[in-house]
C-alpha positions in Angstrom: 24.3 -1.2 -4.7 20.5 -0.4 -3.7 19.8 2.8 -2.2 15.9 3.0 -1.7 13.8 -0.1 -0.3 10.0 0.5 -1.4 8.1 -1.5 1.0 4.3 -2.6 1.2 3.2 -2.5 5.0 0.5 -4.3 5.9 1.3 -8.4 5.8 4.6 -7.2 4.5 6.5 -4.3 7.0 3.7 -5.2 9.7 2.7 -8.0 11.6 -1.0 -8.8 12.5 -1.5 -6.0 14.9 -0.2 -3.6 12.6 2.7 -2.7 14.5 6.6 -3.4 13.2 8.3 -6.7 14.6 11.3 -6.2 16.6 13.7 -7.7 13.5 12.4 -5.0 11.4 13.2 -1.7 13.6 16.9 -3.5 13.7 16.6 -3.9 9.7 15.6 0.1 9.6 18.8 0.5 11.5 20.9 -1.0 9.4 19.4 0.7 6.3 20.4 3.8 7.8 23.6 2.9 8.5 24.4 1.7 4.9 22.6 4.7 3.3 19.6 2.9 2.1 16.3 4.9 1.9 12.9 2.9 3.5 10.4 3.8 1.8 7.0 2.9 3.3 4.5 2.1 0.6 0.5 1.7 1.3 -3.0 1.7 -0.3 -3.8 3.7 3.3 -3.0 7.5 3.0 0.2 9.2 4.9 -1.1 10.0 8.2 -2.4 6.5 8.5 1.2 5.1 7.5 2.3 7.4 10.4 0.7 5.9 13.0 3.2 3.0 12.5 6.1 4.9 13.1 4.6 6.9 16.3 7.2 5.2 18.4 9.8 5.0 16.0 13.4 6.8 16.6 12.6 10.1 13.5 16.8 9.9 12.6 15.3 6.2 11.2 13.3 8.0 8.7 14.8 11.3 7.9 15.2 12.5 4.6 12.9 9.4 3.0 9.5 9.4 1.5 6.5 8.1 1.9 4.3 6.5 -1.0 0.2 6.5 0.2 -3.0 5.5 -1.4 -0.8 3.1 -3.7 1.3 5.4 -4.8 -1.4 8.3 -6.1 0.2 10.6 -3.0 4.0 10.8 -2.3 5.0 13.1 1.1 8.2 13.8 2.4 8.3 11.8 5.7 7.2 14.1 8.3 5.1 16.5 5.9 1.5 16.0 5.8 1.8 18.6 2.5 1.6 16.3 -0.7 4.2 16.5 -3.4 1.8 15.2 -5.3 -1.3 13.6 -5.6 -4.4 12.2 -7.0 -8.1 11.6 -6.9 -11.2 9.7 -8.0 -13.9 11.1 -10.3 -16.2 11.9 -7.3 -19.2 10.8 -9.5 -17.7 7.8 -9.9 -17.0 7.4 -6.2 -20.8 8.0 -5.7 -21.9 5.3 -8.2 -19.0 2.8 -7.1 -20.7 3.3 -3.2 -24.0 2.8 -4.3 -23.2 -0.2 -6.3 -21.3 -2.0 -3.4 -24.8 -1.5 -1.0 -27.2 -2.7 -3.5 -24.3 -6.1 -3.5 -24.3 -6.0 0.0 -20.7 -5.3 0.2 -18.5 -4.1 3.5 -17.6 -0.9 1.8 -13.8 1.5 2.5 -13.9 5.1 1.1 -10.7 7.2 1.5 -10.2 11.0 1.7 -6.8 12.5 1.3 -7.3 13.3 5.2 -6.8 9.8 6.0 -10.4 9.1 7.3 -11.6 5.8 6.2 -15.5 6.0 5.5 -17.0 2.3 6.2 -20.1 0.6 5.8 -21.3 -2.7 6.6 -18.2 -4.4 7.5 -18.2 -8.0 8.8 -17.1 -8.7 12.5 -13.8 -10.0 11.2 -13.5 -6.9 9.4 -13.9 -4.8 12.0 -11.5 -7.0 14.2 -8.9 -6.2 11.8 -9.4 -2.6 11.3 -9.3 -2.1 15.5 -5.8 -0.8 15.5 -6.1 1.4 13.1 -7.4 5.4 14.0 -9.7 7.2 12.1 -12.3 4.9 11.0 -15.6 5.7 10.8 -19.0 4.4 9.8 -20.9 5.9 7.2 -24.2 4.5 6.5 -25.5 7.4 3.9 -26.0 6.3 0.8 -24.0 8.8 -0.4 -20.1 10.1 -0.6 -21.6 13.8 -1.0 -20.7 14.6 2.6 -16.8 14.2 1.1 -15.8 16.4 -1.8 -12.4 14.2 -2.2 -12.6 10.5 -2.4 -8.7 9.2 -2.8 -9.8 5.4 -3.8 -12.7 3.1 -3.2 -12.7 -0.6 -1.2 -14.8 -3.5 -1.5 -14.5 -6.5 0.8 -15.5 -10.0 0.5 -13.8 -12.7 1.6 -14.6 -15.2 -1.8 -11.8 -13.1 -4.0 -12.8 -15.4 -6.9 -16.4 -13.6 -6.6 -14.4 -10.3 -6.0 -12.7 -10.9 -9.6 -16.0 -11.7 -11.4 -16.9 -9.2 -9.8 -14.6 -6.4 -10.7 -15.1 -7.6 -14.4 -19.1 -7.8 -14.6 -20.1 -4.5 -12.6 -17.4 -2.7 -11.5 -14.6 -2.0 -14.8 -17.6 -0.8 -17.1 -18.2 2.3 -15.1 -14.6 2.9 -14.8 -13.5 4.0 -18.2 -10.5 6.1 -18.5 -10.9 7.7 -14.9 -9.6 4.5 -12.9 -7.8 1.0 -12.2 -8.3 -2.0 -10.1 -6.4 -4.0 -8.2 -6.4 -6.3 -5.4 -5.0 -6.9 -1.9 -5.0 -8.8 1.1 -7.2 -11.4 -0.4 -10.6 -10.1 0.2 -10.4 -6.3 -1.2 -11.2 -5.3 -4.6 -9.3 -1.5 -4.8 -10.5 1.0 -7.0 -7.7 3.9 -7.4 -7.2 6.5 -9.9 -6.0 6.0 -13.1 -2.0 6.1 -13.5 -2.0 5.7 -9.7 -0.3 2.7 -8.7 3.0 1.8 -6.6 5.1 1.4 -9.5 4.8 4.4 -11.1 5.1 5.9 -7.5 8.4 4.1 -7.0 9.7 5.3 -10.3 8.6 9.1 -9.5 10.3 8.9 -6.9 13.7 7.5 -8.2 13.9 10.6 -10.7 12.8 13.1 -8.1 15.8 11.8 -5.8 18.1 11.4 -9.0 18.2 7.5 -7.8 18.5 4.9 -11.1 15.7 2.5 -11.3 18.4 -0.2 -11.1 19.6 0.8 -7.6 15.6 0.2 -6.3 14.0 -2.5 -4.1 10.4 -3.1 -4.3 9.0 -5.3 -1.7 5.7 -6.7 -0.6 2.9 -9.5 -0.8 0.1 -8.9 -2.6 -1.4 -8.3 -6.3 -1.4 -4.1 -5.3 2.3 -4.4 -5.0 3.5 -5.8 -8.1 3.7 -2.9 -10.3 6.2 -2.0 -7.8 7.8 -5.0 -7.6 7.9 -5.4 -11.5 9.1 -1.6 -11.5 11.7 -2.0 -8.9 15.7 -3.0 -10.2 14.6 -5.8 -7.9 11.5 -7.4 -6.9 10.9 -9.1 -3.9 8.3 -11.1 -1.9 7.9 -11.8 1.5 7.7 -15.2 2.0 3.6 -15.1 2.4 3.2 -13.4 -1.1 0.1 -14.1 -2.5 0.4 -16.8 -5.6 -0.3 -14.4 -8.5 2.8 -12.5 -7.5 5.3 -14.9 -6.7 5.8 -15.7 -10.4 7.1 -11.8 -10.5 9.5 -11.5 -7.7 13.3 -11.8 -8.7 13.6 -13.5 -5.2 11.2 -14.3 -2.8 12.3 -14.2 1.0 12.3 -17.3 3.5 10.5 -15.0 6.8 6.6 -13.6 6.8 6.1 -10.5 6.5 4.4 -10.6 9.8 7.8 -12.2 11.5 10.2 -9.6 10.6 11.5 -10.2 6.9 13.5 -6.9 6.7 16.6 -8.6 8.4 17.0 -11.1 6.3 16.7 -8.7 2.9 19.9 -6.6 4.4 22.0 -9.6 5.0 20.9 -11.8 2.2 20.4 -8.8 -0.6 21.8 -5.7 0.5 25.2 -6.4 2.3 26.3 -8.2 -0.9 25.3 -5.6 -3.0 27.7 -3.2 -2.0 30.3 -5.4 -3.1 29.4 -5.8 -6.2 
């Protein structure tokens, strides 16, 4: 039997729009209704993840977490009080922002008050980021202006280049102080070290009292699969990316973007409970 579903949102939970298909506000109510924890999990930070749910019914969500930044931040859904988090070196953050510009990179820097500090983003960039609320352009040169930087964002939409990258300029300045990993195929994610879904996922079983083996950890992309390797099972939407198919236990027939969450109760978690 599962009792928490850890879920990626964007291209996973949410459709292009960034809003929940129809399917998956009926899969949140049957969750409930078996007992099973939704557990919305993001590289965007908590107030951001929110938004989502501005319009959805609170006795959906009650009593479940949420896991932000990739995991680095964990909140009690409906607490904008952390109970716990991480950050970035801020020196690092500096250096990471200045090394982006000099690439000519479009450029995402996160505080823990959900702000999203951009630069230079392409138009299809900023088509994409239009839904979401507080984004803002920042052309300094600088992250001085911000004392906390949660994680760091380059775009580009060759992620081949991304990955040569990542591996010529970006993981010698990182040392012990951070990770990468990628997402949406175009965004190279710099995060703090330790920080990453899976371990969130796993924090969050032990704080609950919840076995790892009674976990679901579901999503699309390469930012979710220390989750979904963490998870008692892993599972991708049927739009995972390639590297991570070859990690999920089961991969789903339905896009994220069309409402996979009905077909995970019915074709995962109904049967579970009679095992």
């Amino acid at each position: 039997m599962y009792r928490i579903v850890a879920s990626d949102m964007d291209e996973t939970f949410l459709d292009g729009r960034h809003e929940i298909p129809s399917a998956n506000l009926e899969a949140l109510a049957r969750m409930r209704e078996l007992g099973v924890l939704f557990v919305p999990s993001s590289g965007r930070g908590y107030l951001s993840i929110m938004d989502n749910f501005a319009d959805v019914d609170p006795a959906l969500m009650e009593g479940t977490y949420v896991l932000s930044y990739n995991g680095a931040n964990i909140n009690r859904f409906g607490d904008p009080v952390s109970v716990c988090e991480r950050e970035l070196d801020h020196t690092l953050a500096n250096r990471l922002w200045r090394l982006g510009i000099d690439n000519g990179l479009a450029l995402h820097a996160y505080t823990p008050d959900c702000h999203i500090y951009v630069r230079d983003l392409p138009k299809s960039e900023r088509v994409y980021l239009s839904s979401l609320k507080r984004i803002v352009e920042h052309d300094e040169p600088d992250l001085d202006a911000f004392p906390v930087i949660s994680k760091m964002l380059f775009m580009n939409e060759d992620l081949g280049w991304l990955h040569e990258f990542a591996e010529k300029s970006v993981r010698p300045l990182l040392g012990c102080h951070a990770e990468i990993t990628y997402s949406s195929g175009r965004y190279l994610e710099v995060i703090p070290a330790g920080a990453d879904k899976g371990t969130g996922l796993l924090r969050l079983a032990e704080l609950l009292g919840v076995d790892v083996s009674e976990t679901i950890g579901i999503g699309d992309s390469a930012n979710d699969r220390e989750m979904i390797e963490a998870a008692g099972l892993g599972v991708g939407v049927a739009n995972v990316s390639d590297d991570v198919r070859p990690l999920c236990d089961l991969v789903l027939d339905t896009r994220g973007e069309d409402g996979a969450f009905m077909e995970l109760v019915e074709r995962v978690i109904i049967p579970s409970m009679n095992d």
